[in-house]
C-alpha positions as CSV (number, residue, x, y, z in Angstrom):
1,X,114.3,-19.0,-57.8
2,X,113.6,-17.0,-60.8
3,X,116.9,-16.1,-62.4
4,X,118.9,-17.8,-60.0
5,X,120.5,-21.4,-61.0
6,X,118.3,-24.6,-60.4
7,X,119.3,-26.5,-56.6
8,X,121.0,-30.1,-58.1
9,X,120.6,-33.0,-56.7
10,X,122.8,-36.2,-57.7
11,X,121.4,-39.7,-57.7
12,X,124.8,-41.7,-57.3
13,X,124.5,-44.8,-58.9
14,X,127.0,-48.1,-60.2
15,X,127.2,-46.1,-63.6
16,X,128.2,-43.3,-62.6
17,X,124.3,-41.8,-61.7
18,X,122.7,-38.5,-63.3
19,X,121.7,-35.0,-61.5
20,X,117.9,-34.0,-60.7
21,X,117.5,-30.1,-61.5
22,X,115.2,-28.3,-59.5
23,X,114.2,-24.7,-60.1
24,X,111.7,-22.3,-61.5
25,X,111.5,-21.4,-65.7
26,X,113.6,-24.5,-66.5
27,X,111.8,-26.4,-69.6
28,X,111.8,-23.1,-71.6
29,X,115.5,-23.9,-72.0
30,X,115.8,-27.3,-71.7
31,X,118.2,-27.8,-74.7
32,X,120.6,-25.8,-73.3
33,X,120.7,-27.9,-70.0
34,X,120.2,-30.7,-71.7
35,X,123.4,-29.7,-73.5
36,X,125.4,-28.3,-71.0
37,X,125.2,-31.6,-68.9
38,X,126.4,-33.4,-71.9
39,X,123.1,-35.2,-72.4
40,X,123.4,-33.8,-76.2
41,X,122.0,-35.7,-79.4
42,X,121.4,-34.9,-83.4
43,X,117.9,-36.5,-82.8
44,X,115.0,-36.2,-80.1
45,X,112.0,-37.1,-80.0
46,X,109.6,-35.2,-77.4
47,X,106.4,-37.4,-76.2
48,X,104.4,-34.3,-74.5
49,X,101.5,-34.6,-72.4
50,X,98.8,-32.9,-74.0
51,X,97.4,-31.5,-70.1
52,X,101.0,-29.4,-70.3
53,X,100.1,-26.0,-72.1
54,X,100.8,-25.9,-75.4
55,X,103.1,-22.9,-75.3
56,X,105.2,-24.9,-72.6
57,X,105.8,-27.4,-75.0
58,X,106.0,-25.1,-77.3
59,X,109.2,-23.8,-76.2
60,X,110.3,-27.5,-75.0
61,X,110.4,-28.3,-78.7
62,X,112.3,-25.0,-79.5
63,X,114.6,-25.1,-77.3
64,X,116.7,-27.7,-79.1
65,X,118.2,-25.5,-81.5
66,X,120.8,-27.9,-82.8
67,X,119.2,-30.9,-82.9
68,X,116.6,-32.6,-85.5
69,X,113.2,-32.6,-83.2
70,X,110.4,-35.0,-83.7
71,X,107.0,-35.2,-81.3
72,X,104.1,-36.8,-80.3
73,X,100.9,-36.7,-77.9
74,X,99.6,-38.7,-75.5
75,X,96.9,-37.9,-72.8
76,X,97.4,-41.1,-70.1
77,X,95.6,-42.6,-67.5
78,X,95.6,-45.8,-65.7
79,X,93.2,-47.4,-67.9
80,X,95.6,-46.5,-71.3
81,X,98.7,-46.7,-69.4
82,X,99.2,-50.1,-71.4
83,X,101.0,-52.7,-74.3
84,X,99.3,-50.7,-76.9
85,X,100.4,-47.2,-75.6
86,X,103.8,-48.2,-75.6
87,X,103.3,-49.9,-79.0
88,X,102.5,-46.5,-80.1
89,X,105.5,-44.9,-78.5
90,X,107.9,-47.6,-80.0
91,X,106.1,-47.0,-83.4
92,X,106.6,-43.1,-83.1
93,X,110.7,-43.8,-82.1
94,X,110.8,-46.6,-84.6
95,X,109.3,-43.9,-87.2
96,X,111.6,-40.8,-86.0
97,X,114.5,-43.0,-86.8
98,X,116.3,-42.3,-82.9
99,X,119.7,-44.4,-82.9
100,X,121.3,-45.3,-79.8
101,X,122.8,-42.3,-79.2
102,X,119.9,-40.0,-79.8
103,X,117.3,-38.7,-77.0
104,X,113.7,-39.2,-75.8
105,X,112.0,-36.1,-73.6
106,X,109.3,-37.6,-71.3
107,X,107.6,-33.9,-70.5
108,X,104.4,-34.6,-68.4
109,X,103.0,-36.0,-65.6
110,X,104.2,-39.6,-63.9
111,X,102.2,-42.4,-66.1
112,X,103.3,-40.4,-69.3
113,X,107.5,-40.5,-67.6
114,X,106.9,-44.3,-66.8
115,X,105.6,-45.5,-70.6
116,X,107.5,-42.9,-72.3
117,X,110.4,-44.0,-70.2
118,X,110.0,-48.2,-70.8
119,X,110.1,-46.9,-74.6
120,X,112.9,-45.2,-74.4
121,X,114.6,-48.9,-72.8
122,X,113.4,-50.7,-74.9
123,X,113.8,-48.9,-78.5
124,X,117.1,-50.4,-79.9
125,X,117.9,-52.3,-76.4
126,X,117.7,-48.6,-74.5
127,X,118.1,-45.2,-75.9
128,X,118.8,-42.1,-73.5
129,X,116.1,-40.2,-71.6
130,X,115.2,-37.1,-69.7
131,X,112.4,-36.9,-67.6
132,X,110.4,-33.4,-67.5
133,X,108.0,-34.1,-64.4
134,X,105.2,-31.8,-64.8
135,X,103.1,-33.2,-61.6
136,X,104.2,-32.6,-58.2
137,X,103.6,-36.5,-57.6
138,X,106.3,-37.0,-61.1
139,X,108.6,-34.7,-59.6
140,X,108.8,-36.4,-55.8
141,X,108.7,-39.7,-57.4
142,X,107.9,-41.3,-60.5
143,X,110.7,-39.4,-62.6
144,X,113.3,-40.9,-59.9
145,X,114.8,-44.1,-59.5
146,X,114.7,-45.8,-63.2
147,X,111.4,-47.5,-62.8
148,X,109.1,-47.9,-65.8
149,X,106.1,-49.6,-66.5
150,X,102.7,-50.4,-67.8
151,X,99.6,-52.0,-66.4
152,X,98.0,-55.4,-67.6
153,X,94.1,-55.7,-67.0
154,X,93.3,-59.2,-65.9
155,X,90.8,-61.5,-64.2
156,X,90.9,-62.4,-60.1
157,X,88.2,-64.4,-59.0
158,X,86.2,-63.2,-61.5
159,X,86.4,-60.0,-61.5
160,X,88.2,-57.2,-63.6
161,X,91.4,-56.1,-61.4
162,X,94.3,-53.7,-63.0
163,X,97.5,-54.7,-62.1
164,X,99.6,-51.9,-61.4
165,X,102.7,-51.9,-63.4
166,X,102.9,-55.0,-64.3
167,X,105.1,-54.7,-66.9
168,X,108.7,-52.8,-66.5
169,X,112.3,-52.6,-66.3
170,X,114.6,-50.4,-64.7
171,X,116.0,-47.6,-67.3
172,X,117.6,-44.5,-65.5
173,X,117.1,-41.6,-67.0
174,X,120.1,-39.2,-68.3
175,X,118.6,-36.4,-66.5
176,X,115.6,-35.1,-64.2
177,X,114.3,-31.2,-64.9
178,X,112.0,-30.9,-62.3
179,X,110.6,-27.1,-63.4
180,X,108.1,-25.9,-60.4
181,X,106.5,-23.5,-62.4
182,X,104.8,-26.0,-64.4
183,X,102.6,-26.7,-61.2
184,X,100.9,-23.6,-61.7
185,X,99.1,-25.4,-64.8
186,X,97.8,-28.5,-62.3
187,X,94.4,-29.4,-61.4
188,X,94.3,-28.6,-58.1
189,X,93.6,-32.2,-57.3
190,X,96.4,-33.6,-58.8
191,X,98.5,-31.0,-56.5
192,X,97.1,-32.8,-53.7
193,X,97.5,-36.2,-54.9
194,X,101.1,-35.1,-55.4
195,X,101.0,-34.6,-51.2
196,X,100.6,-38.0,-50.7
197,X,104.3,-39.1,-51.8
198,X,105.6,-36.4,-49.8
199,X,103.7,-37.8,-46.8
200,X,105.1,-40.9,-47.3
201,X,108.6,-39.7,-47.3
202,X,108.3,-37.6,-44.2
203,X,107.0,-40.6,-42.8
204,X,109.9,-42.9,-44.2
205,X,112.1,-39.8,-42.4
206,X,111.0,-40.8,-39.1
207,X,111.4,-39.0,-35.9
208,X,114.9,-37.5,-37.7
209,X,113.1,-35.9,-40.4
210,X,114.1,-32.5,-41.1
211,X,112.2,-29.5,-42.9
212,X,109.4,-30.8,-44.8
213,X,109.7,-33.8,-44.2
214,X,108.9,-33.5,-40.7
215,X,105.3,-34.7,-40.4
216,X,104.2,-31.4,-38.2
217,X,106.2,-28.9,-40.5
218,X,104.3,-30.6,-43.4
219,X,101.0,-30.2,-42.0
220,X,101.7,-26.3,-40.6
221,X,103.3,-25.7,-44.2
222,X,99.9,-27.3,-46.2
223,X,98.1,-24.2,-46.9
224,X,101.1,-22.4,-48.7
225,X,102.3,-25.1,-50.6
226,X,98.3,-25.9,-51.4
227,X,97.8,-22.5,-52.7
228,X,100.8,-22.8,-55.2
229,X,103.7,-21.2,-53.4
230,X,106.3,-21.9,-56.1
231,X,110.0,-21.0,-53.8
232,X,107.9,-23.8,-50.7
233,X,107.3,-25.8,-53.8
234,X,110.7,-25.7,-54.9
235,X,112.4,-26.8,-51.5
236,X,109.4,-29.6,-50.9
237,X,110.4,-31.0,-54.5
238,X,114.4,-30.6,-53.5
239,X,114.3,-32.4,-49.9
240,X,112.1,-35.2,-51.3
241,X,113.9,-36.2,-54.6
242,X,116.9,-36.1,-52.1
243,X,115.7,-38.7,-49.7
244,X,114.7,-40.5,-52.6
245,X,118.1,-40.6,-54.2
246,X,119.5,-42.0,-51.3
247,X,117.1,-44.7,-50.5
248,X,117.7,-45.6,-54.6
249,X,121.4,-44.7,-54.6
250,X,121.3,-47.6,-51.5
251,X,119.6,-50.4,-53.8
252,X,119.0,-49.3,-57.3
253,X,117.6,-52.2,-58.3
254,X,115.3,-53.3,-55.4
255,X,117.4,-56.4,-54.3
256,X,117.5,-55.8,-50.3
257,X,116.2,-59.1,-48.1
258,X,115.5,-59.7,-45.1
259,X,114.4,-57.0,-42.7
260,X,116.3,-54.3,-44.3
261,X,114.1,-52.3,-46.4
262,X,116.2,-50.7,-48.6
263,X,114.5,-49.2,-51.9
264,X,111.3,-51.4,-50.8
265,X,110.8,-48.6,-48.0
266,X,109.3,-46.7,-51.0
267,X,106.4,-48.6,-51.4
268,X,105.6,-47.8,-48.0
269,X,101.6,-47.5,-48.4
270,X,100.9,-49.0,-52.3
271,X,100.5,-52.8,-51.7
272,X,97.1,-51.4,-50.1
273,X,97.3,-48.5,-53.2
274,X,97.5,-50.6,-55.7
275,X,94.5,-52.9,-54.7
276,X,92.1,-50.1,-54.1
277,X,93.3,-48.7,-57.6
278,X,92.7,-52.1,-59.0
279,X,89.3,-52.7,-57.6
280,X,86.8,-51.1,-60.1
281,X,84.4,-50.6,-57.1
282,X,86.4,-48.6,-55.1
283,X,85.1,-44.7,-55.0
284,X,85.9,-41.7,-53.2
285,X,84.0,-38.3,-52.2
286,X,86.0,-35.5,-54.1
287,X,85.1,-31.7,-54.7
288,X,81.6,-32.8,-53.8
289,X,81.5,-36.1,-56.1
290,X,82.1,-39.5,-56.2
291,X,85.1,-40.7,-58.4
292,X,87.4,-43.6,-58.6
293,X,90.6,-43.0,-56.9
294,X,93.7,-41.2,-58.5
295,X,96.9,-42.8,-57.6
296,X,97.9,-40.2,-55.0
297,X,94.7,-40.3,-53.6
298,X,95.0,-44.6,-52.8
299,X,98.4,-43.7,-51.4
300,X,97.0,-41.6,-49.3
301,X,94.5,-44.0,-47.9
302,X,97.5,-47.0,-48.0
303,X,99.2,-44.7,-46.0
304,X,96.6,-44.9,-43.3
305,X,96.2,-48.6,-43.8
306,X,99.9,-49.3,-43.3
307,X,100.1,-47.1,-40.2
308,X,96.8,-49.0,-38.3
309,X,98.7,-52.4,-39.8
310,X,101.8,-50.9,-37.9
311,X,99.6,-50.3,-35.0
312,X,97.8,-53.8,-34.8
313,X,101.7,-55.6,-34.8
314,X,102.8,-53.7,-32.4
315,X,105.1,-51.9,-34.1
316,X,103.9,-48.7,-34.9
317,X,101.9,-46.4,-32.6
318,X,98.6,-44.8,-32.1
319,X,100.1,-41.2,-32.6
320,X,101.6,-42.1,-35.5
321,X,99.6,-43.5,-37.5
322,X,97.0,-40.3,-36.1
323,X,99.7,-38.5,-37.5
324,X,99.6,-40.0,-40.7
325,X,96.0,-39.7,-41.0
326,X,96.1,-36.0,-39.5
327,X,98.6,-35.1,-42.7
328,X,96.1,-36.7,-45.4
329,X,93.0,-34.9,-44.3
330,X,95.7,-31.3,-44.2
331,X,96.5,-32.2,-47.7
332,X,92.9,-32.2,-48.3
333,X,92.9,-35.9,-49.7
334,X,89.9,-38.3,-48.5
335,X,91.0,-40.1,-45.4
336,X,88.1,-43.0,-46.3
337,X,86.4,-45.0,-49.4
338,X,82.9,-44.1,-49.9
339,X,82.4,-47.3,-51.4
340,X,84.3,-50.5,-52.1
341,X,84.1,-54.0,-53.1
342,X,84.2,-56.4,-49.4
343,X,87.1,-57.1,-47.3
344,X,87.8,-60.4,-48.9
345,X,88.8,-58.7,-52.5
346,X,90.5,-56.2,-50.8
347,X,93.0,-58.8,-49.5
348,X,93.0,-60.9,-52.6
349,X,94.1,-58.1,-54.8
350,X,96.6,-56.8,-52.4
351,X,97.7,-60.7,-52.8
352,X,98.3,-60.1,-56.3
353,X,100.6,-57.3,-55.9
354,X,104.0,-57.8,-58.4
355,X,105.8,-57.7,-54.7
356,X,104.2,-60.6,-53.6
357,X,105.2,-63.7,-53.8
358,X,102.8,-67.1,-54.0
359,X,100.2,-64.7,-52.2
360,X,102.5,-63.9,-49.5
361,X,103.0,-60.6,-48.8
362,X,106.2,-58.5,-47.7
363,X,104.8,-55.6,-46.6
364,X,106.5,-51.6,-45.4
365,X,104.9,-50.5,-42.1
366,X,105.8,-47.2,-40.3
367,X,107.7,-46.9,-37.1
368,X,109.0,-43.9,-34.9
369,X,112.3,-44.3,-36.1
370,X,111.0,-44.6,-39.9
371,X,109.9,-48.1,-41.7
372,X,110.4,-51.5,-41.4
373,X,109.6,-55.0,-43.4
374,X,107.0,-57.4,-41.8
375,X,106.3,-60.8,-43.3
376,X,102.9,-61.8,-44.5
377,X,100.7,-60.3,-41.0
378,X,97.8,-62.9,-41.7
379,X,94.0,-61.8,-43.2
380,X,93.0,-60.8,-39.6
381,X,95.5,-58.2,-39.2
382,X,94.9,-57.1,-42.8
383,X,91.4,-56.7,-42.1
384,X,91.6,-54.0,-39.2
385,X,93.9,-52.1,-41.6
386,X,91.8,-51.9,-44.2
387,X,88.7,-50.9,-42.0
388,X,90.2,-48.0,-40.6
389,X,89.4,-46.6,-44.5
390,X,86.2,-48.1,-45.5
């Protein structure tokens, strides 16, 4: 895509919605698009991910020829995506002296977009936004859809348990510069965690699901897209940030009932996620050694859980959820724990989620024709989900 202009995609929303650019050299002239698309301000204040090279964000910062540019580092994980992280941020805006009508740039990877974006909504009741996605996984999902968030650490039976974003509001972002070139800079295990959400949409896609996200054309494509090929890269980015502006276009503020899914269909996989990210005892074998989960990595495994869950209630198959696991282990993302805490904690934290409610769990399982809502399947059923991954 080099030289050519960026593939757009337009998240249609009750304000009018905002365009997801997809392309290759992007973020060396973001002012200019952030211009051209009338996101313009006097004032903007860049929060940069210090994992992003610094002559990317370098030439982030430059690019804003016209406006007054102000910045700050962060390098995030679960364990700091928190109340005094986005203290800091607010400080740093609060400090800058943004008005209303100035910008923030989230540039980095998904927990950076989801602190520096609840900053951004909350500074002065809710300045503007746009969200640089550096991370495959930021690009296919977290920089989409308006959610923001921090975690809260907090005792469950007596134990230590992080509860996933926790703390939030929905603040759509002005714009989305999804620049595939800035992949070239990932770890290769955050690539593959970044696989996970893809999976999940090709499996949200259901039998109908074209390209890559068709299950099969996923796996067979793997390899490439693995081993960096940007123009694959580019169209895998594209075809998921489109099926997720539709499912978010279709209920942008999560408020589907019943047994339409509607936006929930995207948490197909993280009520189980979030719990093995939550436990502190939960490990995986990686590159040879033992580490607690990344976030793609748990959706990976939640994936797996929800398809046996889908399988145990009848609604879901065998093949699929082989197929499932079939497109983890391709993506080269552990299909099991190596250790965790016992079955019992498991389903307490899942219990704990933010979407359930007095315990009770609403939970996305897979079917041939793509998701569906079950109500709360009972600890049995949860159990022979979860031991298809411990």
């Amino acid at each position: 895509m080099t030289g050519q202009g960026p593939a757009t995609v337009r998240v249609p929303l009750s304000d009018g919605g905002y365009d997801v650019l997809v392309g290759r050299g992007l973020l060396a002239g973001l002012g200019g698009l952030v211009r051209s698309t009338g996101v313009d301000a006097e004032r903007v204040h860049v929060f940069e991910d210090t994992g992003v090279p610094q002559a990317l964000r370098d030439a982030v910062v430059g690019s804003f020829e016209m406006a007054r540019v102000t910045r700050s580092e962060f390098r995030l994980d679960e364990t700091t995506k928190s109340i005094a992280t986005l203290e800091r941020m607010l400080v740093d805006l609060a400090e800058a002296g943004l008005a209303r009508s100035d910008l923030v740039i989230a540039l980095g990877g998904g927990i950076l977009g989801d602190v520096a974006g609840l900053a951004a909504g909350l500074h002065r009741r809710g300045i503007r936004v746009v969200q640089c996605p550096t991370s495959l996984l930021a690009m296919v999902d977290a920089s989409v859809g308006g959610k923001t968030g921090v975690n809260l650490r907090a005792g469950i039976d007596g134990s230590p348990v992080l509860l996933k974003n926790a703390v939030g509001m929905f603040h759509q972002p002005s714009l989305v510069v999804a620049d595939v070139e800035a992949l070239a800079s990932l770890d290769p295990r955050e690539l593959r965690c970044g696989m996970a959400e893809c999976i999940k949409h090709a499996v949200i896609s259901g039998e109908t699901g074209q390209g890559l996200l068709s299950l099969s054309n996923l796996i067979d494509a793997m390899p490439r897209l693995l081993n960096g090929d940007a123009t694959l890269l580019a169209s895998l980015v594209e075809q998921s940030t489109c099926l997720k502006a539709g499912v978010v276009a279709g209920d942008e503020r999560e408020t589907a009932t019943g047994s339409t899914p509607g936006r929930r269909a995207l948490n197909l996989g993280h009520t189980f996620a979030h719990a093995i990210e939550g436990c502190e005892g939960t490990r995986v074998e990686v590159d040879d050694a033992s580490h607690h989960p990344k976030h793609g990595e748990a959706v990976g495994l939640g994936l797996i859980a929800a398809g046996r869950l889908a399988e145990v209630l009848g609604v879901g198959s065998a093949s699929l959820r082989e197929g499932i696991e079939n497109s983890v282990q391709a993506a080269r993302l552990p299909a099991t724990l190596s250790a965790s805490p016992d079955l019992a904690s498991l389903i307490a934290v899942m219990r704990q989620d933010k979407k359930a409610s007095g315990g009770r769990l609403r939970l996305v399982v897979p079917t041939s024709s793509g998701v569906e809502m079950t109500d709360d399947p009972g600890d049995e059923a949860l159990s022979r989900a979860w031991q298809c991954v411990i």
